[in-house]
C-alpha positions in Angstrom: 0.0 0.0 0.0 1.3 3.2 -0.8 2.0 6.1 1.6 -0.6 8.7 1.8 0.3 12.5 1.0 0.0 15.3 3.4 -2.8 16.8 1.0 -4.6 13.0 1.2 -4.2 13.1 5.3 -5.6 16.8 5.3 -8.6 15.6 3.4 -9.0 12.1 5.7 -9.3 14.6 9.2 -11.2 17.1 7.3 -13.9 14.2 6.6 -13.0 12.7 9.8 -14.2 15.8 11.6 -17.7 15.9 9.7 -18.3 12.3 10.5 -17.7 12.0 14.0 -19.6 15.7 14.8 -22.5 13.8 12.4 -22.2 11.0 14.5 -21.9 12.4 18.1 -24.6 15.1 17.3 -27.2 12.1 16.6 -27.4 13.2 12.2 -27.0 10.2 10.4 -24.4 9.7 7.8 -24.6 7.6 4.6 -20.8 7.3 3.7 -17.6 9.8 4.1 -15.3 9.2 1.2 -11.6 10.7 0.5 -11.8 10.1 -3.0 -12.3 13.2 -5.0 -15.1 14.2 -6.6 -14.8 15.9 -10.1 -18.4 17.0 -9.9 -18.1 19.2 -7.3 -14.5 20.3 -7.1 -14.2 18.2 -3.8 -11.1 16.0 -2.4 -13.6 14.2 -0.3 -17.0 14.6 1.2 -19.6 13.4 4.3 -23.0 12.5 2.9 -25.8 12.5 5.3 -29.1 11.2 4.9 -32.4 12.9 4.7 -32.9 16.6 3.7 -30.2 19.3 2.6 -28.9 21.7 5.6 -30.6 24.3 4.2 -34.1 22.9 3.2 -37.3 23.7 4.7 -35.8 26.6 6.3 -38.8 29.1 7.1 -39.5 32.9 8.6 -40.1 31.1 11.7 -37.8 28.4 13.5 -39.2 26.8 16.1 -36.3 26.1 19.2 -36.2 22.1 17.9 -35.3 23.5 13.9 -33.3 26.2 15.7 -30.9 23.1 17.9 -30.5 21.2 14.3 -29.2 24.5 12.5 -26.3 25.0 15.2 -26.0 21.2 14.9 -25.5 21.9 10.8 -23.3 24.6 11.4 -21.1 22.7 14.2 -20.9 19.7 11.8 -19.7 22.5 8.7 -17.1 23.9 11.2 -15.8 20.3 12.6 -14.1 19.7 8.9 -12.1 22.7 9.5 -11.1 22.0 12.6 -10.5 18.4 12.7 -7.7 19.7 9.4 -6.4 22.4 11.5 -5.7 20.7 14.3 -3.8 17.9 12.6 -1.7 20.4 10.5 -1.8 24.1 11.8 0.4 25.2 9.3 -2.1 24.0 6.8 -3.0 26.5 4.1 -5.9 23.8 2.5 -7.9 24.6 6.2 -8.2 28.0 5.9 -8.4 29.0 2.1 -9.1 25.5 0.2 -12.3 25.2 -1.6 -13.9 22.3 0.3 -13.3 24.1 3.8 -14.1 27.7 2.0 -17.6 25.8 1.0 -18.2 24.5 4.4 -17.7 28.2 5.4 -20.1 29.6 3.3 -22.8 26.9 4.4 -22.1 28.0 7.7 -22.7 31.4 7.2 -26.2 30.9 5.2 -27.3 29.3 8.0 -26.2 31.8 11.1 -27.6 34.7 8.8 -31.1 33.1 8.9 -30.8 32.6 12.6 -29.7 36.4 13.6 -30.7 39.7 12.8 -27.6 41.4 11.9 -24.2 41.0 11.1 -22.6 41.8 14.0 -25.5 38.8 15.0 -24.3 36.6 12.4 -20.5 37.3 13.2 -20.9 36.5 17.3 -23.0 33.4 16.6 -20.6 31.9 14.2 -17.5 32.9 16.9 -19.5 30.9 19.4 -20.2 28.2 17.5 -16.7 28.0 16.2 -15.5 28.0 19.6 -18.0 25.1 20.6 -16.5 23.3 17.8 -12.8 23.4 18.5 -14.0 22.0 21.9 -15.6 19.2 20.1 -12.7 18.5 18.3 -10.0 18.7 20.9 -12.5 16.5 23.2 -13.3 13.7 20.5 -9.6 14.1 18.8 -8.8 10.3 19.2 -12.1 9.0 17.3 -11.1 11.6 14.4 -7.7 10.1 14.6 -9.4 6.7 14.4 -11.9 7.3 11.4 -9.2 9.6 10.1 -6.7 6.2 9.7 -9.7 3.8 8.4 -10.8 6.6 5.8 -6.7 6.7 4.3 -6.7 2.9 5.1 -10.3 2.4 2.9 -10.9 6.0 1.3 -14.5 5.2 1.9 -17.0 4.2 4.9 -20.2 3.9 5.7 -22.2 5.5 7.9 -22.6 1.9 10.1 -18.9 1.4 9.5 -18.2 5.1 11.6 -20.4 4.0 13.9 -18.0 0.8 14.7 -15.0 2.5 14.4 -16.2 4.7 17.5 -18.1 2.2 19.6 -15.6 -0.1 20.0 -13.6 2.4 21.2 -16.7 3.6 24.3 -19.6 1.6 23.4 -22.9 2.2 21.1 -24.6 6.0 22.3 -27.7 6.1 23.8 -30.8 5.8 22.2 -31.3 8.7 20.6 -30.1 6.8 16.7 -33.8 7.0 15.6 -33.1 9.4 13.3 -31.5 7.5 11.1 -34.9 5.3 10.6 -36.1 8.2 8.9 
C-alpha cells in the first residue's frame, strides 16, 4: 500500500471531523469518502441522509429547527477544525475550496438565525469555539476514522459508527433518526 500525501491526510481529518460531529450530534451519515469528486470540485465529502442543511428553512424556527441549524453549522465547522488541528500550518484549512464551501454553508445558515451581522459574526464565533472543543474533546475517534478513511478511502455510515463504539460503546438511544 502506498504512503498517503500530506494533501490526502488533510482531506482524511477534514472528513474525519464531519463524521464524527454527524455521529456524536445524533445526524446520520450515509458514507464519508476521500476520493475526489470531479463534480463538485471536492477531495472528499460526508454525505448524510435525509434533507439538505438548508431545506425547509422558514420565517419562523421553532427552538427544535433552531438546535439542528447549530448542529448543521457545528458539523460545517468540525471539517475545519478536525484539518487544523492535525496540520496548523495547513494553508488547505483556511483558504481551500472544500473548507471555503463549508464556510459559506455556515454562514447561510447563522444569517437566517440572527438579525444582523454583527449577530451573524458573534453566533458563528461561538459556535466556532464550541467546535474546536468538540474536536479537541473527540480528537482520538477523528484520529481513528481519520486512519480507516486513508486505510479504505470510503466508509459507511454503520462502519463510523464501529469505528467509535468499539472504542466507548454504542450511544444512547437517541439513533432513531436514522430510521427516517
Amino acid at each position: 500500500m502506498k504512503k498517503a500525501t500530506r494533501a490526502e491526510k488533510s482531506t482524511a481529518y477534514h472528513e474525519a471531523g464531519h463524521a464524527v460531529a454527524r455521529y456524536y450530534l445524533f445526524h446520520p451519515i450515509r458514507k464519508v469518502t476521500i476520493c475526489p469528486d470531479k463534480n463538485d470540485d471536492s477531495a472528499g465529502h460526508c454525505e448524510g441522509k435525509g434533507r439538505s442543511y438548508l431545506d425547509g428553512i422558514d420565517v419562523e424556527i421553532s427552538p427544535r429547527k433552531q438546535s439542528r441549524m447549530f448542529d448543521n453549522i457545528k458539523i460545517l465547522l468540525a471539517g475545519r477544525e478536525a484539518q487544523r488541528r492535525f496540520n496548523k500550518r495547513s494553508k488547505r484549512s483556511v483558504l481551500n475550496c472544500q473548507a471555503h464551501s463549508d464556510w459559506r454553508k455556515a454562514v447561510d445558515l447563522a444569517i437566517r438565525l440572527t438579525t444582523s451581522t454583527r449577530g451573524t459574526e458573534l453566533l458563528l464565533e461561538w459556535l466556532r469555539h464550541e467546535t474546536e472543543s468538540f474536536v479537541q474533546l473527540r480528537w482520538s475517534d477523528i484520529e481513528a476514522v481519520a486512519a480507516e478513511l486513508l486505510d479504505r478511502k470510503t466508509l459507511t455510515g454503520e462502519e463510523v459508527r464501529e469505528i467509535i463504539s468499539l472504542r466507548y460503546g454504542p450511544l444512547p438511544a437517541n439513533e432513531t433518526e436514522e430510521a427516517k
